[in-house]
N, C-alpha and C positions, 0 to 999 in steps of 0.2 A: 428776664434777661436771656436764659437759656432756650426761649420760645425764639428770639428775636436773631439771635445767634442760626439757630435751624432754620428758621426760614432765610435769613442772606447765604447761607449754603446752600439750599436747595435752589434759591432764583439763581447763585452761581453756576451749581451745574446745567440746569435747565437752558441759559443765557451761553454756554459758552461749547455750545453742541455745533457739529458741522454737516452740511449735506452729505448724504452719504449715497455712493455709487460703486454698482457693479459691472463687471463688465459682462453680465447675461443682459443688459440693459444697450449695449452694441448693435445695435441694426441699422442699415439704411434704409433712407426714406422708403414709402412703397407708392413707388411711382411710374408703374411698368411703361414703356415706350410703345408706340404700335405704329409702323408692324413692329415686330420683334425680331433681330435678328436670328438669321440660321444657328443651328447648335452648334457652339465651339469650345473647343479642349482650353481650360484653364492653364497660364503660365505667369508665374510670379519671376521675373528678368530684370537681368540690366542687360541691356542690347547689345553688350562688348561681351559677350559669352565667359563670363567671368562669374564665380559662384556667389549665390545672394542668399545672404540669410532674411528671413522673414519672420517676424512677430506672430501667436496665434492672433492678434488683433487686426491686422493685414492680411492676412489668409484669411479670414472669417469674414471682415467686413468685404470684399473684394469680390470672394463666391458668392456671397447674399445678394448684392448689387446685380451681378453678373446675371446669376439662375432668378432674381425676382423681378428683374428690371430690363433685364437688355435681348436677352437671348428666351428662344425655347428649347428648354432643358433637356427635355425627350426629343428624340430621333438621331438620326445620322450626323457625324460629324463632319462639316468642312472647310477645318482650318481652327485657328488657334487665337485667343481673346490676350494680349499680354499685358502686364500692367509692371511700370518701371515709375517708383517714385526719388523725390530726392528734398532731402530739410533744405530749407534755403535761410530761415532764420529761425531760432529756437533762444528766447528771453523767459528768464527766471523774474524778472524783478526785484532784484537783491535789496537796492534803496530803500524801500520799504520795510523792509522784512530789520533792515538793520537800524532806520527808524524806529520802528516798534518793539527792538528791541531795546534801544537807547530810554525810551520814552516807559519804557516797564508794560510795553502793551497795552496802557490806557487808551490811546487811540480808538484802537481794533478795539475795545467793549461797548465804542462808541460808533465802529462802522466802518475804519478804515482797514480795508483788508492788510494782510501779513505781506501779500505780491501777488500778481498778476503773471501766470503761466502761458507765454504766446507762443505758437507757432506758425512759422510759413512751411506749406512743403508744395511741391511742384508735383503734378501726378498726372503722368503720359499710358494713354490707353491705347495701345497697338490692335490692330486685326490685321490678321496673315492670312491668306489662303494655305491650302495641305502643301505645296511648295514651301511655303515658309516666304512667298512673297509678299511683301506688305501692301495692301489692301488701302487702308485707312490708315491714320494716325489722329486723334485728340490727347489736348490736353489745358491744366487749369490748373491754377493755385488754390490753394485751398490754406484757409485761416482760422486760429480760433483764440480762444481768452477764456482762459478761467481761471477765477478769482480763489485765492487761500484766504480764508477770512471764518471769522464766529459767526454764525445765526445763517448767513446766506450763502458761504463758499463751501468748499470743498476743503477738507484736511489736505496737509501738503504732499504724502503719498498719493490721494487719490488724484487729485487734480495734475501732480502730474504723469498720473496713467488716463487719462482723460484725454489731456489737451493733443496729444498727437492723433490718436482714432477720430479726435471732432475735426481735425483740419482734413484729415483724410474727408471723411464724410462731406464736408464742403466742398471739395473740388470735384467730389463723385455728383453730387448735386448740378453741378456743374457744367460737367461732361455730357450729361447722361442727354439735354437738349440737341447736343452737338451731334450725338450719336442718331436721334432722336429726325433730325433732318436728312438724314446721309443716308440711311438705314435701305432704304431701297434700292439705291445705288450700292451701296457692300453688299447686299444679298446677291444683287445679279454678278456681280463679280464672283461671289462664292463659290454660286451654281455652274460657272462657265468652268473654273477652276476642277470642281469636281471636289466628291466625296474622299474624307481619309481613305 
């Protein structure tokens, strides 16, 4: 009896484990453009010159993006990369969460997640010349979902430190095409403009 008891505790804990995630696990794709644009000075903005606070998770994913994908990081600068996002919808999934709680959680032992953590956010990539003349403008929504649930989600802390860097990620995704065709036309522009 006392055999049968320890082992339904143990498949208990074993069963009701959650993905787990760090944010050293942060990176964007590596998916360098070529050519690459000219080296430019990094700015995190809202374009009505108003003070922005920033996430290290937005600062980190943005440089990465930036120095691994878009630009060459060494040499001379001329001009300035900026990046101005904005949530457009941010869903917890409450229903759920207040089902599973009504329901004792049975559910969720059987798959149904706790809720679904969505984001929309809007994410506009400027380039300026050393004037501060704008160059270029892209931009792209970016989405994501991830699941609070036993065996395949995410605990509910993590998932939602998660869901806004993946939707970020997604519109970086996104852009980077857009930057990706343009790229020789912003360069000569650059050069015309001249070195910081």
């Amino acid at each position: 009896m006392k055999s049968k008891i320890l082992i339904h505790l143990i498949a208990l804990v074993v069963l009701t484990g959650c993905k787990t995630w760090d944010a050293s696990m942060l990176t964007p794709k590596n998916d360098p453009i070529t050519p690459k644009l000219l080296t430019l000075e990094r700015r995190m903005e809202d374009m009505a010159n108003t003070s922005v606070v920033t996430s290290n998770y937005e600062l980190k994913l943005f440089t990465k993006e930036v120095e691994n994908n878009l630009i060459d990081p060494y040499g001379d600068k001329y001009g300035y990369i900026a990046l101005k996002r904005n949530i457009i919808d941010a869903k917890m999934g409450m229903g759920q969460y207040i089902l599973s709680s009504m329901l004792l959680t049975i559910p969720n032992i059987f798959g149904m997640p706790f809720m679904n953590i969505r984001y929309k956010v809007e994410v506009e990539i400027r380039i300026l010349d050393r004037d501060n003349k704008l160059v270029s403008k892209y931009t792209a929504i970016g989405e994501s979902s991830v699941k609070v649930a036993y065996y395949y989600g995410y605990s509910m802390k993590n998932a939602m430190r998660k869901a806004y860097p993946d939707a970020l990620l997604d519109a970086f995704n996104k852009i980077r095409p857009q930057i990706k065709s343009d790229a020789q036309r912003v360069n000569e522009k650059l050069i015309t403009a001249g070195k910081l």
